[in-house]
N, C-alpha and C positions, 0 to 999 in steps of 0.2 A: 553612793548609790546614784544611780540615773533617774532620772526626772523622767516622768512618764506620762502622758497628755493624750487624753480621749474625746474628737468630736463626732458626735452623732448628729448630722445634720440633713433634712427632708431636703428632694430635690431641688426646691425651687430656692433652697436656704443656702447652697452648699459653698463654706468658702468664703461667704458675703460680710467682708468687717472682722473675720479673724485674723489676730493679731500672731504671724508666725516666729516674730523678729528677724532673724537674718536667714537669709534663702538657706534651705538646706537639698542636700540630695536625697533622691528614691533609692533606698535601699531593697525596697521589695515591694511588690503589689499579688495582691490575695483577691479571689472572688469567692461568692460562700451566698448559700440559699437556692441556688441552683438544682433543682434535680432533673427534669429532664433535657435540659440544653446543656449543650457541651460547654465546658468553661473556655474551650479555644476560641468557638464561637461569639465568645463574648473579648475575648484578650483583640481579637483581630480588628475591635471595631475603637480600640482605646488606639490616643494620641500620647499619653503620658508612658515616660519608659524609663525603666528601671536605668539607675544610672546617673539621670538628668537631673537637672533642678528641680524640687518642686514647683508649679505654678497653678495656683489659682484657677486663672481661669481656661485653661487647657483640662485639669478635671471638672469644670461646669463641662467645656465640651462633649466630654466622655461622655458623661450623665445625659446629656441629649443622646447621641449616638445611639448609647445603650435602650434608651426608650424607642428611637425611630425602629428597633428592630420590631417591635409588635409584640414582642414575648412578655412582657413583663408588666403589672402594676404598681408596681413602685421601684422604686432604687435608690440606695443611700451610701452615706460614703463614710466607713471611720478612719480616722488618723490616728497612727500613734507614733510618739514624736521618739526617738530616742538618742543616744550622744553619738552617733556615726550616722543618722540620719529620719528620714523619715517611712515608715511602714503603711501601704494605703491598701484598704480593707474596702471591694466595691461587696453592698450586701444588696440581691434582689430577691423582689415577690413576683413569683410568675404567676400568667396570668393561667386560668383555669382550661384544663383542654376538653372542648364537645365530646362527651360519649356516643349521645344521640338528639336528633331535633324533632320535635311533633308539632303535630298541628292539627288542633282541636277547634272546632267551631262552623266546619264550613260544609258546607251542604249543595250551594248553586255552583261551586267551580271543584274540578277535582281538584286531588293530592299534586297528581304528578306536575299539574299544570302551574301549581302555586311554587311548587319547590324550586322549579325552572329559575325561579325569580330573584331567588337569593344567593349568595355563594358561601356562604357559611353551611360546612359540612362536617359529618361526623372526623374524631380525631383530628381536628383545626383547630387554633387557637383561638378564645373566646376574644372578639371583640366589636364591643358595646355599639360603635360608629357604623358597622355592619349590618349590626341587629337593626338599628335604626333604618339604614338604608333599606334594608326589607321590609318592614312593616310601612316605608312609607310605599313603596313598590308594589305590595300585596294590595293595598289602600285603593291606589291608582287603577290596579285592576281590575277589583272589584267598581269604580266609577265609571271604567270604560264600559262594565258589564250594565248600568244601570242602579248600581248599589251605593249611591253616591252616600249614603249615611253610614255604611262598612265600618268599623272602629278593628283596628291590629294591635295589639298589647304583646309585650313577650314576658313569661317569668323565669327564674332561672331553678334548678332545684340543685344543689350542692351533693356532690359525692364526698367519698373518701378517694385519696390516693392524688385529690387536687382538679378531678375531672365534675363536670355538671352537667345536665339535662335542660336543655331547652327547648321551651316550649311558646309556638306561635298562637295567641288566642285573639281566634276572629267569633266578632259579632255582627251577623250580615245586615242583621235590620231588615227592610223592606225594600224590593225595587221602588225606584223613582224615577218617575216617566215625565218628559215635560206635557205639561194639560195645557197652556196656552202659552202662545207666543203673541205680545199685543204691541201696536208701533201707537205713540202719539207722535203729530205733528205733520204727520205722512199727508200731504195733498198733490202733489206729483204721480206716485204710485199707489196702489190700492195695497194692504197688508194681503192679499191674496198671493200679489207680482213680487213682493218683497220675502214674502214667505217665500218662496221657489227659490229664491237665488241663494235660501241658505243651507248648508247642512243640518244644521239643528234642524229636527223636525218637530210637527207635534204626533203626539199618540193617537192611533186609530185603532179601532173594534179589532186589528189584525196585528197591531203590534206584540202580540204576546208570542207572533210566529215568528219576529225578525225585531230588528235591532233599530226600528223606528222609534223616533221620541225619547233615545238613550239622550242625558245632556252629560256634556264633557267642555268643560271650560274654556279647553284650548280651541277646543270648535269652536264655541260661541265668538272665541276673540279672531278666528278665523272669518267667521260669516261678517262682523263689521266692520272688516277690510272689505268685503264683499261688496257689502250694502256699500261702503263710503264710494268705491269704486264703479258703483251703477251710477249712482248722482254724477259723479265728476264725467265718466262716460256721455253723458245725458246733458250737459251744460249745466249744473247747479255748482257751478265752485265755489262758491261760500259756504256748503253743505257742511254742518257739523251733527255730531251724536256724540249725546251724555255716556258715560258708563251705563251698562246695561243693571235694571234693578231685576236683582230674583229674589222669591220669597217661595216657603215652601207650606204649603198645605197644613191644617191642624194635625190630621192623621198620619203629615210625613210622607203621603205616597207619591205628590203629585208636586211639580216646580211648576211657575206661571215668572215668565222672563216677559217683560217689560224696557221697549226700547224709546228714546225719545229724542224727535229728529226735531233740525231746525234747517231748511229745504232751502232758503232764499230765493232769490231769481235765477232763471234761466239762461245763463249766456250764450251767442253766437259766437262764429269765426270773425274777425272783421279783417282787414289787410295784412297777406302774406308776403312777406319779407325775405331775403338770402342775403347775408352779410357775410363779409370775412373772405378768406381764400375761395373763389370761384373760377375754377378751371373747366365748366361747362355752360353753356347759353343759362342766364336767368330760368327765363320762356322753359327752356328744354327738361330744366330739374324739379319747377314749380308745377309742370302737366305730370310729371312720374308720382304727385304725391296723392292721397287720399283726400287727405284732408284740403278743403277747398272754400272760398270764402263765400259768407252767410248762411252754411250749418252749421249745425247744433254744436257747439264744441262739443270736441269726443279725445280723453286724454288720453285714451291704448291708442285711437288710433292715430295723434302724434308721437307717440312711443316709435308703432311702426313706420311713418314717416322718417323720424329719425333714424330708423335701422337702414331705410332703404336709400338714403344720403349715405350713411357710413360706409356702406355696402359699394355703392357706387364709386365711392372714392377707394376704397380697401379693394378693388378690382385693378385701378390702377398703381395699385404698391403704396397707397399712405396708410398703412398699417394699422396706425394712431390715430386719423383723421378723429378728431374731437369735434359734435355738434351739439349745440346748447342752444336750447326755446327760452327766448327771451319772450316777456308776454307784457304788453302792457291796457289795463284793463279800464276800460268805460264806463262808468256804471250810470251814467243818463242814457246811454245808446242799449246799453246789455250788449257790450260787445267787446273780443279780447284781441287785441292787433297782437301776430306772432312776427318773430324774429326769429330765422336759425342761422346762428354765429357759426362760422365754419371756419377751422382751425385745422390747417390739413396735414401740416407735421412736416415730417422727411420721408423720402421716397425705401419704400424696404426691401430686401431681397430676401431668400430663401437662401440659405447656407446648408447645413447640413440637412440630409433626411434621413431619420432614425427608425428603423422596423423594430417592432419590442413583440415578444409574446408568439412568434413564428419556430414553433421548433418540430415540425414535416415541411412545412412548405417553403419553399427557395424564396428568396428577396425577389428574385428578377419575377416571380410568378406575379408579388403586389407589387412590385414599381410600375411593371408595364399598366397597372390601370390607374395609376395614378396619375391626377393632370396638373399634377406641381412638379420642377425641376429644380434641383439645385444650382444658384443662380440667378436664378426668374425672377421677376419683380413678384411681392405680396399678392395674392388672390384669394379672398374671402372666397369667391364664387369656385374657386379652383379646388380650395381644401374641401366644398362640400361636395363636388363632383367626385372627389376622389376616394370621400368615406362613403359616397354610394356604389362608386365602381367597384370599388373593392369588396362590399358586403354582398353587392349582387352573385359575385363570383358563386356563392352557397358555399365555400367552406371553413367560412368563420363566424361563429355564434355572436361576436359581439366586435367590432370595428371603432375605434374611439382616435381621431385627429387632434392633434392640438401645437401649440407653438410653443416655445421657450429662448429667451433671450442669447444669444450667441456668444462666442466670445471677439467675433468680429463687429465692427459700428455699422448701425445700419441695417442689419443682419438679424433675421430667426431662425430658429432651427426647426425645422418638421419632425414631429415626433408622432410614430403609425403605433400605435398600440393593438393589438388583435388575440383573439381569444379563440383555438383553432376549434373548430368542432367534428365531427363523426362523419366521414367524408368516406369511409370505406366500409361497407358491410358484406355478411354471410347469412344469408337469413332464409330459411326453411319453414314452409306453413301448409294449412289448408283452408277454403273456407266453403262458402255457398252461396246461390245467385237462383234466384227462380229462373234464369237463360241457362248458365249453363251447369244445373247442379254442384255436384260436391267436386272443385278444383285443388288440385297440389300445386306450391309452386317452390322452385329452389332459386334463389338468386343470390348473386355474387357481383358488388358493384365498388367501384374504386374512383370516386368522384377526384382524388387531387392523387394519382398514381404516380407512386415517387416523388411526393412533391411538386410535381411541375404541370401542375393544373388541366392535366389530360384526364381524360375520363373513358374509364374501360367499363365496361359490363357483361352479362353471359346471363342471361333468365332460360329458364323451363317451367310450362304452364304443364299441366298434364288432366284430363279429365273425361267426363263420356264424352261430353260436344266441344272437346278445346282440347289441341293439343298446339302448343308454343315455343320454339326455340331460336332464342335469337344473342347474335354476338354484335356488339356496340363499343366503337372506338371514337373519338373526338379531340382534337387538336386545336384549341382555341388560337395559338398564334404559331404556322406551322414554321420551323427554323428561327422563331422568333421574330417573324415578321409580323403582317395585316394582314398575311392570309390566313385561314383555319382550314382544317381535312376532317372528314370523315367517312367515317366506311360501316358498314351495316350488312352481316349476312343473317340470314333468316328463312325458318322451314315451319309451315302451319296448316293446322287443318281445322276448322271450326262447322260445327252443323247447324245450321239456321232452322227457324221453322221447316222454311219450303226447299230450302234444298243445303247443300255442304259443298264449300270453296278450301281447296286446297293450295298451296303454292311455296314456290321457295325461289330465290333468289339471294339477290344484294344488289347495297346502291353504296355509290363514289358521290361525295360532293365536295366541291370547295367554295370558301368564301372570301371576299374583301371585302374590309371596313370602307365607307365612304364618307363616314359622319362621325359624330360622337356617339349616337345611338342606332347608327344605320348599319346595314349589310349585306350587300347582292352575294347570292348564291347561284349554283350551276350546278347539278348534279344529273347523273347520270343512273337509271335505274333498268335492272334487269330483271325480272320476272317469269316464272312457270307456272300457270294458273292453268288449274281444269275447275271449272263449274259442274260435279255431279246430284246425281237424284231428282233429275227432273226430265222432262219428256225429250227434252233437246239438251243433250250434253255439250257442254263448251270447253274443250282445251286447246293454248297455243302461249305464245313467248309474246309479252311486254318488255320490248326494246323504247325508251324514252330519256327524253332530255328536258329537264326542267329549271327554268331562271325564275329567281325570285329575288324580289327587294323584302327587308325585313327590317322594323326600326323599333327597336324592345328600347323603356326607358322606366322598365320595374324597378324596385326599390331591392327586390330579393327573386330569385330565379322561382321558388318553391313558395313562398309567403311571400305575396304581397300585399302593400298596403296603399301605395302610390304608381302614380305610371300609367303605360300603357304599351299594348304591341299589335303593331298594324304592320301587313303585310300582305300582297299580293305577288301571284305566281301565274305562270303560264307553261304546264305541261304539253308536250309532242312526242309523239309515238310515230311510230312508221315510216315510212316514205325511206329517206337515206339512212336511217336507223335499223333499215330492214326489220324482223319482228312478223307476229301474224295480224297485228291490231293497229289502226290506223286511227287514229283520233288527237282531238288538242282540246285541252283542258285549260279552264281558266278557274283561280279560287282567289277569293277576295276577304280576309279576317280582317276586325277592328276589335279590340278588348280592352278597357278603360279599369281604375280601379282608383274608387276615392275612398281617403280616410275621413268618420264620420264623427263619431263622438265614443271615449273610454274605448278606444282600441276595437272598435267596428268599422267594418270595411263592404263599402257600395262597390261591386262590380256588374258591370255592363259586358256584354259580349253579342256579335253581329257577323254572320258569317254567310256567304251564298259561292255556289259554283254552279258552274255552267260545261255542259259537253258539248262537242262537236267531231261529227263522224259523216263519212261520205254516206251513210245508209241509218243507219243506230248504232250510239254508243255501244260497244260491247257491255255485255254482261257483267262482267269481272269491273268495269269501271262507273259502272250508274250508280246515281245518290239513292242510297237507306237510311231512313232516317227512323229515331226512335233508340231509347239507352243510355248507359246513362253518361254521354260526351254528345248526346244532340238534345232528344227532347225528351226527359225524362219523365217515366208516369206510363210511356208505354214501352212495351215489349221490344225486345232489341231488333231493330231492322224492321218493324211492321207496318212504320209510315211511311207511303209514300202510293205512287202507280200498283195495281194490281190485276190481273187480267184473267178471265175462265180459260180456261183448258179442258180438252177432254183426256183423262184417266188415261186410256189408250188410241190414242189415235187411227189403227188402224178399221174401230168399230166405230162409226157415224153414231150408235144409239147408245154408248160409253159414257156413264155419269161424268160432271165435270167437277173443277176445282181448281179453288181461288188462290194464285200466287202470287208473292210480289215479285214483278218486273222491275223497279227502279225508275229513277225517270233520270235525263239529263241533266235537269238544274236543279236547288234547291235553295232554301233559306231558312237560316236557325238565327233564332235570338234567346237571349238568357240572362237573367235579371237573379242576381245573391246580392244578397245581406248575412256577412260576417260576425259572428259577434264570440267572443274565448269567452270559455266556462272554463278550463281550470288553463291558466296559463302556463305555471310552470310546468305542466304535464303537457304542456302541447295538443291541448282539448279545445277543440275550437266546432259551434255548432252553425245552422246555415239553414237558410228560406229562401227558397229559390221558384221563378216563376219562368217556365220554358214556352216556347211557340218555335214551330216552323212547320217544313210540307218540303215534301217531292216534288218536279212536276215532272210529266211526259214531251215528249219529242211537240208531238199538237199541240198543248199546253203555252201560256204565257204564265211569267213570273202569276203569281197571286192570284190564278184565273179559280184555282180550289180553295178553300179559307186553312188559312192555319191552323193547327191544331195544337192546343193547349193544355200544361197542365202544373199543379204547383205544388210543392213539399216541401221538406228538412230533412236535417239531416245533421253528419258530426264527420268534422277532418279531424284525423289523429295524424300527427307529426310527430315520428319516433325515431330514434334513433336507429332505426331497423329500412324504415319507409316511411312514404307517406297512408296512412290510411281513409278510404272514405266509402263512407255507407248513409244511402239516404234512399226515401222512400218518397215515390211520386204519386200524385192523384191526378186523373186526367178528367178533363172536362168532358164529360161525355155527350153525345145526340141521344135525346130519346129513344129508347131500345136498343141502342146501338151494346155490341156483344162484344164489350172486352172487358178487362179488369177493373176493377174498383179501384188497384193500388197496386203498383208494383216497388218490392225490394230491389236495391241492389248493390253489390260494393265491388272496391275495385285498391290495385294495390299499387304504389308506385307513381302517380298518375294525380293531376286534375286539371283544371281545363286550362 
């Protein structure tokens, strides 16, 4: 008979000390316990094979393997030895599979909300490390919410067929809100000043509206980085703090955190130093910095110091240039002598440049505004010029620069990342204006047309007092030069209060670049104006030629947040232009735009023109002002010069009535604050405070006072248009007989 030998041994046993005697071969390997995993599934992840020697430890492997799949709670392994070799038997316990998961207990967050959080889902395999991870997940949630005492437990309820039911059981407990936040040791700053620089808040009479006074841990350890970095700002570099003590209330509702500072003295700057590689005047690099000696030490702003040394070298190709603040400190003066060690490396070039993420728009569209070359020495100052140029273009949502090492020495590669965005629409609407009632409009726009950063358009306005049709073409770099083309035909008719201007033409312009942000234009415009509805009809042909410098250094063509665009022109009419209108126009724009705080944006705007005509301006070309692209709040076109008229002229004793005539020059100013309410929806709202005037031929600039007035309002940035609707209040005179508030919106368009 054959000798026959059974080991049943637990994973972590398997194999460990049994005595086989002389190697034998696998004659066969068997799997068993299995039911709903396939037995291949299991063979594919075994190293032992039929055939081989047996070994030891090549079945421990298995037995791992087989566990890293996730299916299984146990695995074990029998042997059974016989006279041509040995039989190996893998026996598994699977693990149980999800029926369903609930979640009982929770009341202040919803179902769906909680579920998000875990990935353990029905028909999944049960595991334990999972479940864990979710309830500590759910936990967190409930702390961010305010629920900082929350407790998550799970139980499991066992089927037949090997499948269970689990179940998430939350105990919310009570919100806890911090009640006080107290500093010891603070004589520097007052706990008022300290309070504000942290997120953690304490609880007000109004927190029950908003998520004041929530404490979250990671804040807290956020705010005394805060706190350390006001002291160190401030000259206290010896500034330390304890861990923060929290305790929680008898009743559990309320935390009271407790911080405790130790402030030291205050240091000063004392002698600034440049060591190391200096390839610019001492004098020259020591006036470019902030920091300056016998203030306050301030350690952000050596931080920016040192950026602006880096910067400076990284312009001239050292790439690397390394600058390290050596400090050496006083402590009978209270004063810190700096040292920046300047380590300026090797000289870098630019090797390749890579466009990623461009799949409509041509390379040559983003190379051309790019101001790095391959070749060029390194330029920090270049690569940021170039992720503005680029972005300003408007048809790319997200723009991202960056380097990577070459495989030449010396050498980086440019790497243009871009994320295209909606540059081409169809879009059909209606809306409403107290000017010009209920308007339709159809548009059809192609901002990067074929790719190659040409912009086409075709609008139609249609309504009682508007009707709009206009075709728009633009060549930013024509043949691929510095110059740019456009051309512009257009047919309109609009009724004003006092009367209705009609006209249609088209205008030629072209441009060259002269600067990095500059660009003189010349264009040529042709016009068919009749002015009717009024006592003296006006029609005739605006032949004109107009030069203009322009120097845009926006951030974004449509959203800005930095920059500014200033430009002046000087239009002429008539004379060797031939034409029925003989006049020269002068206009002078300045528009600024600072970034403020959380993604608010200060814009300034300043705007005046002036006419000039052998006799008076014509009609068709006087300043109106009022609406909402001058001074919003009143009526479109109703500021400005206005003159009596009699009804009918031909009757001397004929009622009269009040028109606006226009006057020749004018001045508008306008004052927004920005600030996004939903961002990723492209929701952005707006406070804005308007002033300007008209004046007449008699008139000097400012001889009438300004006229004012202020509102809000909301830009929608859509993927369709731009949208804006706001409403203005105007500063009224005593009795004076206009509106309390005028609506209005507009599509396509802002200032």
């Amino acid at each position: 008979m054959w000798k026959k030998t059974r080991l049943l041994l637990l994973s972590y046993w398997i194999l460990n000390g049994v005595a086989m005697g002389a190697q034998q071969e696998v004659i066969d390997i068997l799997v068993s316990g299995n039911q709903r995993i396939e037995e291949e599934a299991i063979r594919v992840n075994l190293g032992t094979k039929k055939g081989e020697l047996f070994s030891q430890s090549q079945v421990r492997d298995d037995i791992k393997n087989i566990y890293k799949l996730g299916w299984f709670s146990d695995v074990q392994v029998d042997l059974e030895e016989r006279p041509e070799g040995v039989v190996i038997t893998f026996i598994v316990e699977e693990l149980p599979l999800v029926k369903e998961v609930k979640i009982s207990g929770n009341k202040k967050l919803g179902e769906d909300e909680l579920r998000e959080l875990f990935e353990i889902k029905p028909r999944s395999v049960l595991d334990r490390k999972t479940l864990q991870e979710s309830c500590k997940k759910i936990k967190n949630l409930y702390a961010d919410k305010g629920f900082y005492l929350a407790e998550v437990n799970y139980s499991l309820k066992p089927l037949e067929r090997g499948e269970v039911i689990v179940e998430f059981r939350i105990e919310e407990n009570q919100e806890v809100k911090v009640k006080r936040i107290n500093f010891i040791g603070n004589k520097a700053f007052s706990a008022k000043e300290l309070r504000s620089i942290m997120d953690t808040k304490q609880s007000s009479y109004l927190s029950w509206v908003s998520s004041r006074g929530i404490f979250k841990e990671e804040t807290l350890e956020r705010d005394i980085t805060k706190i350390t970095g006001h002291y160190y700002n401030n000259g206290y570099i010896q500034f330390k703090i304890d861990p923060p003590l929290i305790s929680l209330s008898p009743d559990k509702r309320w935390i009271y955190i407790a911080l405790k500072l130790e402030e030291g003295e205050q240091f000063r700057v004392g002698r600034i130093e440049l060591k190391g590689d200096l390839i610019f005047e001492e004098g020259k690099l020591l006036r470019r910095l902030k920091t300056k000696e016998g203030e306050i030490f301030n350690r952000s702003q050596i931080s920016e110091d040192i950026f602006r040394l880096t910067d400076r070298y990284a312009n001239l190709g050292y790439a690397f240039a390394n600058i390290s603040p050596l400090t050496k400190i006083d402590e009978q003066r209270r004063r810190v002598d700096l040292a920046f060690e300047i380590e300026k490396g090797k000289l870098i070039y630019f090797d390749n440049i890579k466009i990623i993420g461009n799949t409509k728009t041509r390379d040559k569209v983003i190379r051309r505004e790019l101001r790095i070359k391959e070749g060029q020495l390194f330029s920090g100052s270049g690569l940021r010029k170039s992720r503005q140029r680029v972005y300003a273009t408007g048809f790319f949502e997200e723009v991202n620069l960056s380097t990577e090492p070459s495989e030449k020495e010396n050498m980086l590669d440019a790497k243009v990342e871009v994320k295209e965005g909606h540059t081409g629409t169809l879009s059909a609407g209606f809306g409403y204006s107290s000017v010009d009632r209920f308007v339709g409009m159809i548009q059809t726009s192609l901002g990067n047309f074929f790719g190659l950063g040409q912009r086409v358009s075709l609008t139609a306005e249609f309504g009682k007092r508007r009707q709009n049709y206009n075709f728009s073409f633009y060549e930013p770099y024509f043949l691929d030069s510095s110059w740019s083309f456009g051309l512009d035909l257009f047919k309109s008719e609009r009724t004003y209060t006092d009367f209705t201007r009609s006209s249609a033409g088209g205008n030629v312009r072209w441009g060259y670049r002269v600067a990095e942000y500059s660009r003189v234009f010349i264009s040529y415009r042709y016009e068919d104006i009749e002015i009717s509805d009024m006592p003296k009809k006006q029609k005739g042909i605006t032949s004109s030629l107009t030069g203009s410098i322009i120097r845009d250094s926006r951030d974004h063509p449509f959203d800005p947040s930095r920059g500014s665009v200033n430009s002046f022109s000087v239009e002429y009419a008539g004379g060797f232009l031939q034409g029925d209108f003989d006049f020269t126009k002068f206009s002078l724009t300045s528009r600024w735009y600072f970034p403020v705080v959380w993604g608010t944006v200060l814009m300034l705007n300043g705007s005046s023109g002036y006419g000039l005509a052998k006799r008076e301006l014509p009609f068709s070309e006087r300043y109106f002002l009022g609406g909402i692209n001058s001074v919003r709040g009143y009526q479109y076109w109703s500021l400005g010069p206005r003159d009596k008229i009699l009804v009918q002229e031909s009757e001397p004793t004929s009622s009269t009535q009040s028109i606006a005539v226009g006057g020749n020059k004018k001045v508008v100013f306008n004052l927004e604050f920005l600030f996004p309410i939903i961002k990723e929806a492209g929701l952005k709202g707006v406070i804005f405070l308007d002033g300007g005037n008209a004046y007449r031929e008699s008139e000097n600039f400012f001889e009438s006072p300004l006229r004012a007035a202020w509102g809000f309002g909301f830009r929608w940035f859509t993927p369709i248009a731009p949208f804006r609707f706001e409403w203005g209040f105007p500063f009224r005179k005593p009795g004076e007989d206009i509106d309390s508030s005028v609506f209005e919106f507009s599509i396509g368009t802002f200032f």
